[in-house]
C-alpha positions in Angstrom: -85.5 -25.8 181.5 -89.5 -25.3 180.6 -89.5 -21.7 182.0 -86.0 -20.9 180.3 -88.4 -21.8 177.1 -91.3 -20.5 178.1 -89.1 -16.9 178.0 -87.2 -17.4 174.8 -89.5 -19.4 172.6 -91.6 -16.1 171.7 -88.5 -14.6 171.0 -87.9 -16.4 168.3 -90.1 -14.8 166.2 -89.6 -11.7 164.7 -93.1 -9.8 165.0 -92.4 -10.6 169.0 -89.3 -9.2 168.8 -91.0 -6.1 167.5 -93.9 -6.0 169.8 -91.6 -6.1 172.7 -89.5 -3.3 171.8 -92.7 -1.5 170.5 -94.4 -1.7 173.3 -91.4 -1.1 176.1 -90.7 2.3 174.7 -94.6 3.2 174.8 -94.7 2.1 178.2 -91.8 3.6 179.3 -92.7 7.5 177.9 -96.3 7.4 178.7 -95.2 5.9 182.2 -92.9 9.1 182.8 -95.2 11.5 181.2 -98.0 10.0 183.5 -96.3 11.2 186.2 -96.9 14.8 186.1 -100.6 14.4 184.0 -101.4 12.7 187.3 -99.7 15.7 189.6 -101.3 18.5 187.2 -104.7 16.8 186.8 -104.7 16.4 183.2 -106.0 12.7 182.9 -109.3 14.3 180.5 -106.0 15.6 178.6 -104.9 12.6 178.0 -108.0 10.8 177.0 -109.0 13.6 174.5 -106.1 13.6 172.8 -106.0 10.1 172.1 -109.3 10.1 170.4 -109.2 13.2 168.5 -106.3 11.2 166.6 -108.4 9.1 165.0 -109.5 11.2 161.8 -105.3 11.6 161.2 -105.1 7.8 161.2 -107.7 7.2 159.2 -106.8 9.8 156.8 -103.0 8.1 156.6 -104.6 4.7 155.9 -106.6 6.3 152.9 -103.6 8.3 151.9 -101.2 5.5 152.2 -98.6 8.1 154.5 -97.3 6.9 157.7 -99.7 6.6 160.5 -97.7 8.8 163.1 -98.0 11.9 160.6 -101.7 11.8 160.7 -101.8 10.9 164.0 -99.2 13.5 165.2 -101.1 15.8 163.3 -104.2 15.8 164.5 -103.1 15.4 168.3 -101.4 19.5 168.1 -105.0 20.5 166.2 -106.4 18.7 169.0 -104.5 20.5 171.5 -104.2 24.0 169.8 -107.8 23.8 169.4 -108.6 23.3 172.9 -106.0 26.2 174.1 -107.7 28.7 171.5 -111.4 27.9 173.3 -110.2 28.1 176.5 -108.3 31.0 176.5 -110.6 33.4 174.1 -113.9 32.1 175.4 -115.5 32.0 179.1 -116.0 27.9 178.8 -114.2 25.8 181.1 -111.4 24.0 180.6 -113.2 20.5 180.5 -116.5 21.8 178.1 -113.5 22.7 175.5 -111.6 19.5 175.9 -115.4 17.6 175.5 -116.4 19.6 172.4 -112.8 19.4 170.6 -112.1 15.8 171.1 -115.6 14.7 170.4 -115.8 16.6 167.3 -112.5 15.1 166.1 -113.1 11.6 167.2 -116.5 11.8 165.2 -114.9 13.2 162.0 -113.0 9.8 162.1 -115.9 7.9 162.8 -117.1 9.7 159.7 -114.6 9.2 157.1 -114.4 5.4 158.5 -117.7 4.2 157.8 -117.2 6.8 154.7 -114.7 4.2 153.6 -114.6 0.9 155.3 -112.9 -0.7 153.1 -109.9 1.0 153.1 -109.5 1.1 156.7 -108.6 -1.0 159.1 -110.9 -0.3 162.0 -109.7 -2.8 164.7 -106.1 -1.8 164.3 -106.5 1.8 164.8 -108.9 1.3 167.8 -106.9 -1.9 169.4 -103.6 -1.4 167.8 -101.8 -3.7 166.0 -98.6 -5.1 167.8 -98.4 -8.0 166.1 -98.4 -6.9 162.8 -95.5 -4.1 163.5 -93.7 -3.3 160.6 -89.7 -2.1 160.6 -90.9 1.3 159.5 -93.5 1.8 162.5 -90.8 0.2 164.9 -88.3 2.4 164.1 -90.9 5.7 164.0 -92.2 4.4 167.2 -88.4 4.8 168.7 -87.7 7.6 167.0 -90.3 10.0 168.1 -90.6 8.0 171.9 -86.7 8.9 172.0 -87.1 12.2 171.2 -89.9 12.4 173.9 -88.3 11.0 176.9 -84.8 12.8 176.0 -86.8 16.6 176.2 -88.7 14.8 179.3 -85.2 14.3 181.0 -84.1 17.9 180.3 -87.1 19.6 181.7 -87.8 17.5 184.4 -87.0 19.9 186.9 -88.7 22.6 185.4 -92.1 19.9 184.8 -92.2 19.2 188.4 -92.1 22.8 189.6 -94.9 23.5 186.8 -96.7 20.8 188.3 -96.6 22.1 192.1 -96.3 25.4 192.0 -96.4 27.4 189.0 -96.4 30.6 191.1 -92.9 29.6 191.5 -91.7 28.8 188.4 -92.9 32.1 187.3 -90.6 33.8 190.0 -87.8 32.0 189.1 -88.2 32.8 185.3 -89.9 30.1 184.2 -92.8 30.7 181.8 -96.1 28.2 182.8 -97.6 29.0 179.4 -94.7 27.6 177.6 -94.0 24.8 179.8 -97.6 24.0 179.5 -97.8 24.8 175.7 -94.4 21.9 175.7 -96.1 19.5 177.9 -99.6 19.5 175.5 -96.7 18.6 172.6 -95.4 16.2 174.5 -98.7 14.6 175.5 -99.2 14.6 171.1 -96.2 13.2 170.5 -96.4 10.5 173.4 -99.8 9.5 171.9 -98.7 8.9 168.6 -95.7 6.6 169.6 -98.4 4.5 172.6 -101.4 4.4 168.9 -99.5 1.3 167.5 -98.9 -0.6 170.7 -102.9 -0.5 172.6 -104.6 1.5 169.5 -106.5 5.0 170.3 -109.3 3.4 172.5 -106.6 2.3 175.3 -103.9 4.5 174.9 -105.5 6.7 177.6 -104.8 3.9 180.2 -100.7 3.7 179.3 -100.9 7.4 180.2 -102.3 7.4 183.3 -102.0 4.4 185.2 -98.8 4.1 185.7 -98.6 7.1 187.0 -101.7 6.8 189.0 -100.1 3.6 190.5 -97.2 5.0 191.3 -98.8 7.8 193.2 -100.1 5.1 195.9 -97.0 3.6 195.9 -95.0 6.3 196.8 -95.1 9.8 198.1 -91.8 11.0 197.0 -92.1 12.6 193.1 -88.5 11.2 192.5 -89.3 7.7 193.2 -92.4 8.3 191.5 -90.6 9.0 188.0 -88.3 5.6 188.6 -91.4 3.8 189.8 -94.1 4.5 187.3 -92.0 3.6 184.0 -90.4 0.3 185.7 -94.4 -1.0 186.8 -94.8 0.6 183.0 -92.6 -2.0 181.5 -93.0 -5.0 183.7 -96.9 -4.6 182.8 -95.6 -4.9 179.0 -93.5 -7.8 179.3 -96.5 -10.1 181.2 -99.1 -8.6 178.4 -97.0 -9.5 175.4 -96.3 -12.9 176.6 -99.8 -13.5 178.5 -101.3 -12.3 174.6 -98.9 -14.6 172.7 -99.5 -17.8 174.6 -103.5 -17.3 174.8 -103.9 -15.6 171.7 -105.2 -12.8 172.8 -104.8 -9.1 172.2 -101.7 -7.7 173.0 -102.5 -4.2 174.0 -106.0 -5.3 175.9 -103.9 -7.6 178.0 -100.8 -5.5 178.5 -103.5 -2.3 179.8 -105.2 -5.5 181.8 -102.1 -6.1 183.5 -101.4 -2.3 184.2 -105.2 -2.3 185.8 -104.3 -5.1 188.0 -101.3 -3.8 189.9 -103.3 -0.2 190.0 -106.3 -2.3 192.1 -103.4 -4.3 194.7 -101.9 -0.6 195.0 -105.4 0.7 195.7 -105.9 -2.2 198.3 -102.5 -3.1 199.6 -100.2 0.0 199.3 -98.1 0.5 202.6 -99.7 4.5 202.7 -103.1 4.6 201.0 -104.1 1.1 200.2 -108.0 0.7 201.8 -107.1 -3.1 203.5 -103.6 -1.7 204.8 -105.8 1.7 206.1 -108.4 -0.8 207.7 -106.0 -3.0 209.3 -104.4 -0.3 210.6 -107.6 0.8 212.3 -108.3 -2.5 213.7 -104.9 -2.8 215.5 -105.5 1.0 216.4 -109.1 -0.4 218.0 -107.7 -3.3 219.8 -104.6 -1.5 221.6 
């Protein structure tokens, strides 16, 4: 009876109700797109465009507009921005993605401390899961829906992007728009993950999963089914680890994603380092 409450006394609340959902959809669409960011190598991707989102948020805080404009906003100047430099300049892919996002993520720290008051600087940072309004639920659905549904479609397409792009261009497929889709993707996958961890952790939801799904597994298929299931298991223990130690919800839901990356790191059946050792050890002894 006390762990039948333990599950549906949160529930009771409203704002949990939100968070849950919030959070689940986050987890799920930056779990799937993780998968082939992980494949392609685009984890500084992922971490840039998550921080050059903070000048949109702060500017739909002054402006009073909803956060995901701004947000989605700045996330395609972010990534437009770093396709222009890399492709009519001779720097390197990373040097562009370091300049861009560090510029952006400074002009926010600019107009922040520009107008303090008017901004709420732990919510955009940490996010703000608790405090989840109908509206942001409901964009946070809206635009994660519309994500996974053109993820689904093009999966096929994605994965032969991601291992062989000398293929897909002899089958007809174009790598510059597949990529040019993915980078929107990425955007759009940011802004719905910003309410749920905030712009400092939202890098974490899109990679680990996938990065812990990698050890897990060395079949891509199961991968995709993998990644988004450790995704929202992680989201269910944060939420409900946050809301009985009052803590924060998105440090301890990225906490709990960390924590089954480091026993896949140690313990997975292929690449974990104590499965690899033991393995060596009965190797030894025979």
């Amino acid at each position: 009876m006390y762990l039948v409450d333990f599950f549906v006394e949160p529930l009771q609340y409203t704002f949990m109700q939100r968070a849950l959902l919030v959070t689940i959809v986050a987890s799920i669409v930056c779990a799937v797109l993780s998968c082939w960011l992980v494949l392609i190598g685009w984890s500084l991707m992922g971490d840039a465009v998550s921080h050059a989102v903070l000048p949109g948020v702060a500017l739909s805080y002054l402006l009073g507009a909803p956060f995901a404009i701004g947000a989605l906003l700045f996330a395609l100047v972010a990534v437009g921005a770093i396709g222009v430099v890399r492709n009519t300049t001779q720097v390197k892919e990373d040097a562009a993605i370091g300049v861009v996002f560090t510029t952006l993520f400074a002009l926010g720290v600019v107009l922040i401390s520009k107008f303090p008051s008017q901004i709420d600087l732990n919510h955009i940072l940490f996010g703000n899961l608790l405090g989840v309004s109908q509206s942001d639920m409901w964009q946070v659905v809206v635009l994660g829906g519309l994500a996974f549904v053109v993820m689904i479609v093009k999966r096929r397409d994605f994965t032969l992007f991601a291992f062989d792009r000398t293929q897909a261009r002899a089958v007809g497929i174009s790598p510059t728009f597949l990529s040019g889709l993915m980078l929107t993707l990425l955007a759009l996958t940011t802004v719905v993950a910003l309410q749920a961890v905030g712009v400092i952790l939202v890098v974490a939801m899109l990679i680990t999963p996938g990065a812990t799904a990698y050890l897990l597994t060395q079949s891509f298929r199961r991968m995709l089914l993998l990644a988004p299931a450790i995704g929202v298991g992680c989201a269910v223990v944060g939420i409900y680890v946050s809301f009985y130690l009052d803590v924060s919800s998105g440090g301890t839901v990225v906490l709990a994603q960390g924590s089954v990356f480091t026993l896949a790191y140690l313990f997975s059946p292929t690449q974990g380092i104590v499965t690899r050792a033991l393995r060596r050890r009965e190797a030894a002894a025979v």
